[in-house]
Gaussian input, Z-matrix of N, CA and C with variables (Angstrom, degrees):
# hf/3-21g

backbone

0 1
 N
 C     1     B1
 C     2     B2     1     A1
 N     3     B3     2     A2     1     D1
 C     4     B4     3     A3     2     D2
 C     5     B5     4     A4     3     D3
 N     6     B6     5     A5     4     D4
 C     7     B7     6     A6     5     D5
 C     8     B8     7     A7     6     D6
 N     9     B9     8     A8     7     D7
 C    10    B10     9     A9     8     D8
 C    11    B11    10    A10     9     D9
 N    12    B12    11    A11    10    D10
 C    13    B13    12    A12    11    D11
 C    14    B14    13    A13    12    D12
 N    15    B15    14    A14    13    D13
 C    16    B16    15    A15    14    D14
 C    17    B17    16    A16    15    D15
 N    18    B18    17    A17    16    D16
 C    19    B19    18    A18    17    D17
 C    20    B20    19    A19    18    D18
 N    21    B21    20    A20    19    D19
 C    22    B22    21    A21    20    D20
 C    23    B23    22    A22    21    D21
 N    24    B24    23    A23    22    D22
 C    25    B25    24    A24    23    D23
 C    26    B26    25    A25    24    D24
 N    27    B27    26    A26    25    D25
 C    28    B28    27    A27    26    D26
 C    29    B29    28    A28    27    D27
 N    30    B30    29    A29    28    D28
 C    31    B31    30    A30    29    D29
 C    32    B32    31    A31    30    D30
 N    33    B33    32    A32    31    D31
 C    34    B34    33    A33    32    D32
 C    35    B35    34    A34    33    D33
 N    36    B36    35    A35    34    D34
 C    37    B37    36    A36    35    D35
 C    38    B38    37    A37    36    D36
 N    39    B39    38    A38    37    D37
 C    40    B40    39    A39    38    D38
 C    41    B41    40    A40    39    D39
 N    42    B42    41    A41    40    D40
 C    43    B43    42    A42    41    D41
 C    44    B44    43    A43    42    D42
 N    45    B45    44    A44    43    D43
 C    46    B46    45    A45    44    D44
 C    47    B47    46    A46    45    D45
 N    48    B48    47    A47    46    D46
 C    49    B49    48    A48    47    D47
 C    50    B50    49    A49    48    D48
 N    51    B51    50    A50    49    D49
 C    52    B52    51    A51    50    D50
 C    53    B53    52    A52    51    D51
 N    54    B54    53    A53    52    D52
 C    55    B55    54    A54    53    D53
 C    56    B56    55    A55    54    D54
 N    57    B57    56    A56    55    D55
 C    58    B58    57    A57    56    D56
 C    59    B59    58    A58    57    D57
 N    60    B60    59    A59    58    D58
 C    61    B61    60    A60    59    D59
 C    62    B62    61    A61    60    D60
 N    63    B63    62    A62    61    D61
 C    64    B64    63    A63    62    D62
 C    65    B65    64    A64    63    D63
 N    66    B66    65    A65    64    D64
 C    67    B67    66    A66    65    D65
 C    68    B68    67    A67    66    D66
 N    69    B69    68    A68    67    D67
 C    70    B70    69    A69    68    D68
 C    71    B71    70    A70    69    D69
 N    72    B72    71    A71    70    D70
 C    73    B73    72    A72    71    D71
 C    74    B74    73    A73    72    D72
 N    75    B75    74    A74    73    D73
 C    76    B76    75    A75    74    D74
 C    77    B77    76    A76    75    D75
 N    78    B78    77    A77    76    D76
 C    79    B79    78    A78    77    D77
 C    80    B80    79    A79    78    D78
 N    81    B81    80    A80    79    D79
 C    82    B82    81    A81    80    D80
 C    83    B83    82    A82    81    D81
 N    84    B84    83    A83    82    D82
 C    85    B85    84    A84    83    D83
 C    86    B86    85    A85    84    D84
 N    87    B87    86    A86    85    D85
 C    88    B88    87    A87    86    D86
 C    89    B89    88    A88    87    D87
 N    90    B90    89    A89    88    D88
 C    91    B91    90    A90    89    D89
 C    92    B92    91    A91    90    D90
 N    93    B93    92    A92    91    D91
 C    94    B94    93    A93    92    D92
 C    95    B95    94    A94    93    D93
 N    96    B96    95    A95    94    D94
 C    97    B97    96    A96    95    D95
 C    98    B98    97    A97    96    D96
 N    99    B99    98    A98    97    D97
 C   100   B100    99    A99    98    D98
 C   101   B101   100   A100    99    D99
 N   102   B102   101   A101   100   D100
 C   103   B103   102   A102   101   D101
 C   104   B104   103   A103   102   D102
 N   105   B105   104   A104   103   D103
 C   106   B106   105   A105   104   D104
 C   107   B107   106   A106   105   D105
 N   108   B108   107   A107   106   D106
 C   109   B109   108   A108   107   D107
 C   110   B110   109   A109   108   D108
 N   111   B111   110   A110   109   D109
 C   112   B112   111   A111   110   D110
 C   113   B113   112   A112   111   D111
 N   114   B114   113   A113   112   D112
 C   115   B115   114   A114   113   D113
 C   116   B116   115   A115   114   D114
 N   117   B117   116   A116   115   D115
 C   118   B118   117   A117   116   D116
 C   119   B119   118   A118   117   D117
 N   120   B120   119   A119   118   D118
 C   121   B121   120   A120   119   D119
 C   122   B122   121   A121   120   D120
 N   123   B123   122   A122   121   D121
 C   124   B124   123   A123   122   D122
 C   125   B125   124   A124   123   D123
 N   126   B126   125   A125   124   D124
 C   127   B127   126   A126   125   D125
 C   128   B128   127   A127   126   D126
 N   129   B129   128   A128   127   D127
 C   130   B130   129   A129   128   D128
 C   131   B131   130   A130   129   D129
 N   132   B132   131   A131   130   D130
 C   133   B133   132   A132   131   D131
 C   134   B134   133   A133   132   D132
 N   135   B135   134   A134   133   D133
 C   136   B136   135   A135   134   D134
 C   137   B137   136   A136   135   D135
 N   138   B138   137   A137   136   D136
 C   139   B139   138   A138   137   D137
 C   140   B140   139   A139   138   D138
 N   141   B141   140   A140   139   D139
 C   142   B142   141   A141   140   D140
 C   143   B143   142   A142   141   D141
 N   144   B144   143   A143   142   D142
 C   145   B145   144   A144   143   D143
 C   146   B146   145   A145   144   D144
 N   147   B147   146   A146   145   D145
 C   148   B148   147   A147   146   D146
 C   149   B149   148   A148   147   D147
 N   150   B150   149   A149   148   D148
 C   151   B151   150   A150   149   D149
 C   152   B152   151   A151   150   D150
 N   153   B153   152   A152   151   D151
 C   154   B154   153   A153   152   D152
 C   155   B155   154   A154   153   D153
 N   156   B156   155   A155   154   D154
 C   157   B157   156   A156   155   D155
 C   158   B158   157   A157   156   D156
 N   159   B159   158   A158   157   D157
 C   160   B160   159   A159   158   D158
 C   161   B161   160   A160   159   D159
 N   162   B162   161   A161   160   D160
 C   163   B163   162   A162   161   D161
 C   164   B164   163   A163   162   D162
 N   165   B165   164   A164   163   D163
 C   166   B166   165   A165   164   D164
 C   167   B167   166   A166   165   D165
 N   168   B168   167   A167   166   D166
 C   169   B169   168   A168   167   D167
 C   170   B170   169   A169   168   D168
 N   171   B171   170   A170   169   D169
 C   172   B172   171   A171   170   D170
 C   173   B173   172   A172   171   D171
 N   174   B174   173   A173   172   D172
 C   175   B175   174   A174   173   D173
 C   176   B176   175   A175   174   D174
 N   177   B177   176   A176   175   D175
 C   178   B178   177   A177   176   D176
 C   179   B179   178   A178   177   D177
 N   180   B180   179   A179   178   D178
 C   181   B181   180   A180   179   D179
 C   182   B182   181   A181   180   D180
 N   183   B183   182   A182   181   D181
 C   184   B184   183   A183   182   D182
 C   185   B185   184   A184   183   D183
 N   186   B186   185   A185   184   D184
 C   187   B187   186   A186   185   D185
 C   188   B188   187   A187   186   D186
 N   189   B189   188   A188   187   D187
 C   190   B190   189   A189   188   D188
 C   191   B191   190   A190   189   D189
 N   192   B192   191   A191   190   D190
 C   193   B193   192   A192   191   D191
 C   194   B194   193   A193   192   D192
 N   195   B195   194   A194   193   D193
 C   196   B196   195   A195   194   D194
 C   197   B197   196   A196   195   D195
 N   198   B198   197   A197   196   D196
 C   199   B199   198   A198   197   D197
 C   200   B200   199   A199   198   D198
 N   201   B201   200   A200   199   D199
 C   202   B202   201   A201   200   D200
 C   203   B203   202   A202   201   D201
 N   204   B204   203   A203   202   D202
 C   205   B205   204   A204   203   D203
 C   206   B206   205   A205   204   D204
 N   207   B207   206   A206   205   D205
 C   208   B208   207   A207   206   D206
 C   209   B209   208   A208   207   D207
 N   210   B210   209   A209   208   D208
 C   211   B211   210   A210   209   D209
 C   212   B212   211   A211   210   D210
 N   213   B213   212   A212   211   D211
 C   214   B214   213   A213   212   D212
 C   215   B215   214   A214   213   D213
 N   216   B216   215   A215   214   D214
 C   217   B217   216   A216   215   D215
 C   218   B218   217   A217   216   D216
 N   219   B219   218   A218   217   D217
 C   220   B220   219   A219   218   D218
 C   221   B221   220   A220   219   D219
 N   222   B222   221   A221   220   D220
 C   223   B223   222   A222   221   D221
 C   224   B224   223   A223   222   D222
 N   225   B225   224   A224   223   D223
 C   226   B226   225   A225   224   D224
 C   227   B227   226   A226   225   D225
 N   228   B228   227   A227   226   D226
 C   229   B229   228   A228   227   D227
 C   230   B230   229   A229   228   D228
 N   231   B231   230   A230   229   D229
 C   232   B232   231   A231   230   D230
 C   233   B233   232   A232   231   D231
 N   234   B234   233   A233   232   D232
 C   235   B235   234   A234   233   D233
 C   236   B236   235   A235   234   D234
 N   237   B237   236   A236   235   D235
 C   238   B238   237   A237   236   D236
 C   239   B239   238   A238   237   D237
 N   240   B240   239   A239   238   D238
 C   241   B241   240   A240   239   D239
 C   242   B242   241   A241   240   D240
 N   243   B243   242   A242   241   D241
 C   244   B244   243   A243   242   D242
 C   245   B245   244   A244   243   D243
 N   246   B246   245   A245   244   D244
 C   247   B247   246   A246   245   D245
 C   248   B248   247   A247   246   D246
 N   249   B249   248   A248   247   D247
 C   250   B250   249   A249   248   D248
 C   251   B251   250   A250   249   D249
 N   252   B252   251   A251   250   D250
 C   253   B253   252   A252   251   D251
 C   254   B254   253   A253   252   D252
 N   255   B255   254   A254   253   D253
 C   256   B256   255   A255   254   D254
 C   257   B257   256   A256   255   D255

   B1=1.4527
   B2=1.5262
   B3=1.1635
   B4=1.8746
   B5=1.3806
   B6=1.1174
   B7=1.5443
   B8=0.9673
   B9=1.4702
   B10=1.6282
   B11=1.4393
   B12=1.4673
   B13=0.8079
   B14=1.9540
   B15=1.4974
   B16=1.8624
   B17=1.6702
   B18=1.1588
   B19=1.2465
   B20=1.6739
   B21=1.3451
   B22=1.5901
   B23=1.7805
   B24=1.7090
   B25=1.3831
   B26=1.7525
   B27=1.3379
   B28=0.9474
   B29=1.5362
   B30=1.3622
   B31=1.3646
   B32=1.7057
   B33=1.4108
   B34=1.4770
   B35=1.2905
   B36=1.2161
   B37=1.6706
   B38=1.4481
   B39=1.5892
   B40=1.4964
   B41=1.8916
   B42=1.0656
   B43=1.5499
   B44=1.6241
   B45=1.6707
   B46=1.1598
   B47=1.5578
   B48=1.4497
   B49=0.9918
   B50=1.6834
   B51=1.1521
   B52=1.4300
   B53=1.1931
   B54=1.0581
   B55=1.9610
   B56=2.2836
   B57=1.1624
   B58=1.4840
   B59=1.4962
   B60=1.6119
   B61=1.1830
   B62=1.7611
   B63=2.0476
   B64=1.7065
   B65=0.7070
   B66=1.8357
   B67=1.6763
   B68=1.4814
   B69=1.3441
   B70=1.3338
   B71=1.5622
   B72=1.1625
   B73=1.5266
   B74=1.7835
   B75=1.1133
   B76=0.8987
   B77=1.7906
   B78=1.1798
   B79=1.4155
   B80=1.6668
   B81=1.4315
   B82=1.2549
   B83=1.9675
   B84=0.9510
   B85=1.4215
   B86=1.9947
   B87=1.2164
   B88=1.4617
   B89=1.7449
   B90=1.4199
   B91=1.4314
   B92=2.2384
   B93=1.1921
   B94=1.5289
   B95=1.6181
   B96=1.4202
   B97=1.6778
   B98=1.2379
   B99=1.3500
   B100=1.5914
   B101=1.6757
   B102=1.3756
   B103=1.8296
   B104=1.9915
   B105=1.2246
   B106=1.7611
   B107=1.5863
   B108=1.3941
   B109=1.5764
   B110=1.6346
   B111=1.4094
   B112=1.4877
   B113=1.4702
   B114=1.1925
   B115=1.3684
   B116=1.3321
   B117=1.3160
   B118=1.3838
   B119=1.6637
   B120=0.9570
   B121=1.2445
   B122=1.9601
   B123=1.4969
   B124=1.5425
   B125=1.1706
   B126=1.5526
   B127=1.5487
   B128=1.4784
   B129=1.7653
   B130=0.9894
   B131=1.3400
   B132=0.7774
   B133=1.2177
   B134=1.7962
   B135=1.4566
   B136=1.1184
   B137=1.5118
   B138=1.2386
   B139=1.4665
   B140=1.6275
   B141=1.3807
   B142=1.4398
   B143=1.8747
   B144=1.8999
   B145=1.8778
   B146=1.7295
   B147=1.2293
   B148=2.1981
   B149=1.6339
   B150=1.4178
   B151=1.2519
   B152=1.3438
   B153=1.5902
   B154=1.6111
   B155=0.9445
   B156=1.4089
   B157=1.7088
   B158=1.5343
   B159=1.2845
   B160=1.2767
   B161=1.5187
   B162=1.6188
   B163=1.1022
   B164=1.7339
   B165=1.5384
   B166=1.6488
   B167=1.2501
   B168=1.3705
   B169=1.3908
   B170=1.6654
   B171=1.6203
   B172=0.9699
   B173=1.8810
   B174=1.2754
   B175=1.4510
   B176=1.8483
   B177=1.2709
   B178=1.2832
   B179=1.4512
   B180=1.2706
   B181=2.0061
   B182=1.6708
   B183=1.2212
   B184=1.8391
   B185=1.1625
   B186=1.2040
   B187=1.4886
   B188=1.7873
   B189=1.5202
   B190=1.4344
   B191=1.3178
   B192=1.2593
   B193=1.4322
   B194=1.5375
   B195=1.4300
   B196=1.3775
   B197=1.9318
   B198=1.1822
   B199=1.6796
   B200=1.2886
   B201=1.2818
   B202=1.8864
   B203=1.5523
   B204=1.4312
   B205=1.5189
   B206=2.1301
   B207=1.2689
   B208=1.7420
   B209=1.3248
   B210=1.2713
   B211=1.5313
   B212=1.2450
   B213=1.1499
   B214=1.2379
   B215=1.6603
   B216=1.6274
   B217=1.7640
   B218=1.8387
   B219=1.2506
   B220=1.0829
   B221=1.9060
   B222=1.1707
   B223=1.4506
   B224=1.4975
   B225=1.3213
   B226=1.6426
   B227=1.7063
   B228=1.1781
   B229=1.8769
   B230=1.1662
   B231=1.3093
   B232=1.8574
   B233=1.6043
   B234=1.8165
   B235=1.4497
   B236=1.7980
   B237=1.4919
   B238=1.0840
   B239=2.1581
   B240=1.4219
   B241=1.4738
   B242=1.4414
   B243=1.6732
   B244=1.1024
   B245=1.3635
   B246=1.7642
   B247=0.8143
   B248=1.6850
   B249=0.9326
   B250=1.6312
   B251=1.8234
   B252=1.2663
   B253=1.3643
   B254=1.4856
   B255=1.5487
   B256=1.3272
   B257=1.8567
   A1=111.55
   A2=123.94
   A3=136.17
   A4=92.67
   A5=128.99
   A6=131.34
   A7=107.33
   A8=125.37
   A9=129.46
   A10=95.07
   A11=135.73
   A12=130.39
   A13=104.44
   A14=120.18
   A15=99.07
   A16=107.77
   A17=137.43
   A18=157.14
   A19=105.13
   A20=80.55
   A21=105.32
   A22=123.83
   A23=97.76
   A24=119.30
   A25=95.37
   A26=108.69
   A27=115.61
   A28=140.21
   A29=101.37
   A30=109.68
   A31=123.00
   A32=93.84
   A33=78.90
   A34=119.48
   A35=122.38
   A36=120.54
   A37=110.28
   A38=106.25
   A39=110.74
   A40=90.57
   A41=115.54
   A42=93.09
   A43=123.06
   A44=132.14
   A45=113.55
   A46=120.04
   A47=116.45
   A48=117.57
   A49=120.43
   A50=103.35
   A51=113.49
   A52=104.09
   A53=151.93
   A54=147.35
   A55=95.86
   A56=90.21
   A57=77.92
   A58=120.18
   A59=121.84
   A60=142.04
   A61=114.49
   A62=94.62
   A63=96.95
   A64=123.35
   A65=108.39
   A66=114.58
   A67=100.20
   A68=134.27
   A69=119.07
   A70=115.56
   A71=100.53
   A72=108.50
   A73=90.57
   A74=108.52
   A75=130.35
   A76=123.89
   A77=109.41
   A78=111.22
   A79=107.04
   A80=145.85
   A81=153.96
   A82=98.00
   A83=125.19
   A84=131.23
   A85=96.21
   A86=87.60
   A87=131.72
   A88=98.34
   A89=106.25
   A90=135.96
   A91=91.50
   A92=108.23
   A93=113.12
   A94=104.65
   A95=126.19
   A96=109.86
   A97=135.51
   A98=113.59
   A99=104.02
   A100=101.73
   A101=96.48
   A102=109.16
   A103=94.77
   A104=111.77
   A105=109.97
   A106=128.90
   A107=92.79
   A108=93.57
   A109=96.05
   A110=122.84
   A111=124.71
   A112=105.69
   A113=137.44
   A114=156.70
   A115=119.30
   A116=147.69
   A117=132.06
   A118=119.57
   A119=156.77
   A120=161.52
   A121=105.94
   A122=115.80
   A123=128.80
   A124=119.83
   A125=130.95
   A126=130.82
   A127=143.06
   A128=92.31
   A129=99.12
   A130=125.44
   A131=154.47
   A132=167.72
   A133=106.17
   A134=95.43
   A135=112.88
   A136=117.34
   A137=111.17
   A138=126.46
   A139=112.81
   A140=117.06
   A141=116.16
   A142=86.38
   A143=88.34
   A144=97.16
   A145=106.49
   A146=97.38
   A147=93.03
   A148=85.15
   A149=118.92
   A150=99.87
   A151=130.41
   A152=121.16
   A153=120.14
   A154=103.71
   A155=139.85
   A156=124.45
   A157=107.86
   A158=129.74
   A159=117.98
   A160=91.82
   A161=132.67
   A162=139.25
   A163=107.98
   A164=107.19
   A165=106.86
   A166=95.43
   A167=121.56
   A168=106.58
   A169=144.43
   A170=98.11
   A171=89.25
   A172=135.96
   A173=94.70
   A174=108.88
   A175=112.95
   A176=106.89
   A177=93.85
   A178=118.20
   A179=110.10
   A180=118.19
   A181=94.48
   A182=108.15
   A183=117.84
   A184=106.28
   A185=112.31
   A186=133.13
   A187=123.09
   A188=98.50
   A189=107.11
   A190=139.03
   A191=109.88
   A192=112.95
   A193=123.61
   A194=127.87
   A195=130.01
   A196=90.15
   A197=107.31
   A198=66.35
   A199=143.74
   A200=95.58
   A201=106.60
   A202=96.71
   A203=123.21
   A204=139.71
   A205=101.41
   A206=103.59
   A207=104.39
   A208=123.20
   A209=119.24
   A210=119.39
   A211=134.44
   A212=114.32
   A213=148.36
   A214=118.62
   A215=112.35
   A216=129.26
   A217=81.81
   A218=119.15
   A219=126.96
   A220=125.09
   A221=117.99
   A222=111.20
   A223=118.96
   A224=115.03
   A225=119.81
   A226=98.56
   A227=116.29
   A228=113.04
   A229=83.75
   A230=127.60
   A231=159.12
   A232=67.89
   A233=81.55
   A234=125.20
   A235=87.93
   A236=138.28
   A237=141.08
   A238=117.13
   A239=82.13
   A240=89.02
   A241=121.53
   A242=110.01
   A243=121.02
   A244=131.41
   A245=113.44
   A246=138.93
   A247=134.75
   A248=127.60
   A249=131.47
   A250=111.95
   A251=105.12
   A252=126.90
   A253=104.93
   A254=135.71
   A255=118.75
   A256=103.01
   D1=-39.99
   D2=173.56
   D3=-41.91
   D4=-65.83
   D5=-171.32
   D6=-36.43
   D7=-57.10
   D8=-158.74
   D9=97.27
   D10=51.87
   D11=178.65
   D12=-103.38
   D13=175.24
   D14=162.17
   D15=75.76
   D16=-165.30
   D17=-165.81
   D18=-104.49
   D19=-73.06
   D20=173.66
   D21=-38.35
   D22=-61.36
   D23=163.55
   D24=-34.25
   D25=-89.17
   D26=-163.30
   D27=-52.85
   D28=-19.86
   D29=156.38
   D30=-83.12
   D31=-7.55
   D32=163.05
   D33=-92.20
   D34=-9.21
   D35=177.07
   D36=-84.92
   D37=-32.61
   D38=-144.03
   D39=-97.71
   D40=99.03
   D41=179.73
   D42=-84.13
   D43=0.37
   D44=153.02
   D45=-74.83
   D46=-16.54
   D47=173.42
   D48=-61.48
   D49=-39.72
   D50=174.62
   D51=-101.19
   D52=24.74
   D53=137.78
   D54=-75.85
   D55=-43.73
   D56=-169.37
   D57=-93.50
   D58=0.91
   D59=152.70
   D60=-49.30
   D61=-54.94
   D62=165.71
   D63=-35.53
   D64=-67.67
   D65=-152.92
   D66=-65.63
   D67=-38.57
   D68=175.76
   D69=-42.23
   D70=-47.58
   D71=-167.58
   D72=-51.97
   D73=-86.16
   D74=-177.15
   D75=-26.52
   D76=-46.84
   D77=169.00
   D78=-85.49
   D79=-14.14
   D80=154.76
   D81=-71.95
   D82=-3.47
   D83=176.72
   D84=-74.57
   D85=-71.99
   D86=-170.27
   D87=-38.87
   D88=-77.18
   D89=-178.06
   D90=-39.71
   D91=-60.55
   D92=-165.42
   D93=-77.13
   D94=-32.70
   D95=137.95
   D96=-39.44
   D97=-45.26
   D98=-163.78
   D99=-84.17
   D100=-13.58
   D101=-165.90
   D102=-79.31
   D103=-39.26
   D104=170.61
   D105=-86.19
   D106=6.48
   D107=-168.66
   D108=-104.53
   D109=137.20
   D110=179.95
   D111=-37.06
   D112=-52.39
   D113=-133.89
   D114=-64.69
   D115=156.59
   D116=167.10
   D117=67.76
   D118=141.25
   D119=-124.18
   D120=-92.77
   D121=-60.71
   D122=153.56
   D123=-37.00
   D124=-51.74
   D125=149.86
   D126=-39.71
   D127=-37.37
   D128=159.73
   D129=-99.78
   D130=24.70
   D131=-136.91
   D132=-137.54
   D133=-62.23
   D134=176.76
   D135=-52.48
   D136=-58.70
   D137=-163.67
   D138=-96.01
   D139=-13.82
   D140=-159.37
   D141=-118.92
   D142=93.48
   D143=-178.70
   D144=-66.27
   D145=-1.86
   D146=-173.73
   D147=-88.96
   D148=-69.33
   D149=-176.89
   D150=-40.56
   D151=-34.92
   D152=-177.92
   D153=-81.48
   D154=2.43
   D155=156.78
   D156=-103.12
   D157=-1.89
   D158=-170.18
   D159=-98.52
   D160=-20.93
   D161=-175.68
   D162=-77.85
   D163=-36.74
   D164=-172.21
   D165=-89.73
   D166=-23.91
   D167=158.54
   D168=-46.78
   D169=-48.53
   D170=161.28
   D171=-115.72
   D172=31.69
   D173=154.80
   D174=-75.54
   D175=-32.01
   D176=-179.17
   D177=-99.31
   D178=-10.84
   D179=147.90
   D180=-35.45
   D181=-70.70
   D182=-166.43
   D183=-37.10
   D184=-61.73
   D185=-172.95
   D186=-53.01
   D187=-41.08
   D188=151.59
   D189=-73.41
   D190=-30.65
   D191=161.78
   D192=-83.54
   D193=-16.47
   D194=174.40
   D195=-86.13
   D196=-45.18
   D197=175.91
   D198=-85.71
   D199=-0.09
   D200=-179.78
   D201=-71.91
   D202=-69.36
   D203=158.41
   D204=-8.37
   D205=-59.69
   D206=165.26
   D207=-57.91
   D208=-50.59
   D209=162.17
   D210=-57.64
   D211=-38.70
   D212=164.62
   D213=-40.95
   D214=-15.41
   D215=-128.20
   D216=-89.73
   D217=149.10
   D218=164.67
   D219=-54.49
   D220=128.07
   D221=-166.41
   D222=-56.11
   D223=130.54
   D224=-173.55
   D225=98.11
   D226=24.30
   D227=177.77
   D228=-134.26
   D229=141.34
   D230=167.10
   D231=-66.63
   D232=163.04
   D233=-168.09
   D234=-109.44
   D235=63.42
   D236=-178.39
   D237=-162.23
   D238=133.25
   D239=-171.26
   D240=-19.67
   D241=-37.29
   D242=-164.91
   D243=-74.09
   D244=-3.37
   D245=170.15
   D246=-58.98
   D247=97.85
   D248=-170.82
   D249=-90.02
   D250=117.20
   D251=-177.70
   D252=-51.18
   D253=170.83
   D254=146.12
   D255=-146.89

């Protein structure tokens, strides 16, 4: 590590290297608060298990109805989003 060899090494010699090593820390500090705290949409998300099933719930509503809507596709149209009705 004396060398400045490694990450480590090197942030100990290199000091912008290690000013901007902090702020990572530091703003990844930040980011993993707001991510445990009920609050804000990601928080909740995370932590609120009724919401993460009422959410995969209805992702797969979507999912059932975009694919029936595909099957559904007028004859001579692929079975793909890209498909335009007429």
């Amino acid at each position: 590590m004396d060398a400045g060899e490694g990450l480590i090494g090197k942030a100990l010699r290199d000091e912008e290297l290690y000013e901007r090593m902090v702020d990572v820390s530091v703003r990844l500090q930040a980011v993993m608060t707001k991510l445990e705290a009920d609050t804000g949409p990601l928080g909740r998300l995370v932590n609120d298990e009724d919401l993460s099933r009422r959410l995969s719930s209805s992702v797969q509503g979507i999912e059932r109805v975009v694919f029936r809507g595909w099957r559904a596709a007028p004859a001579g149209c692929s079975s793909t989003p890209s498909c335009t009705r007429t």
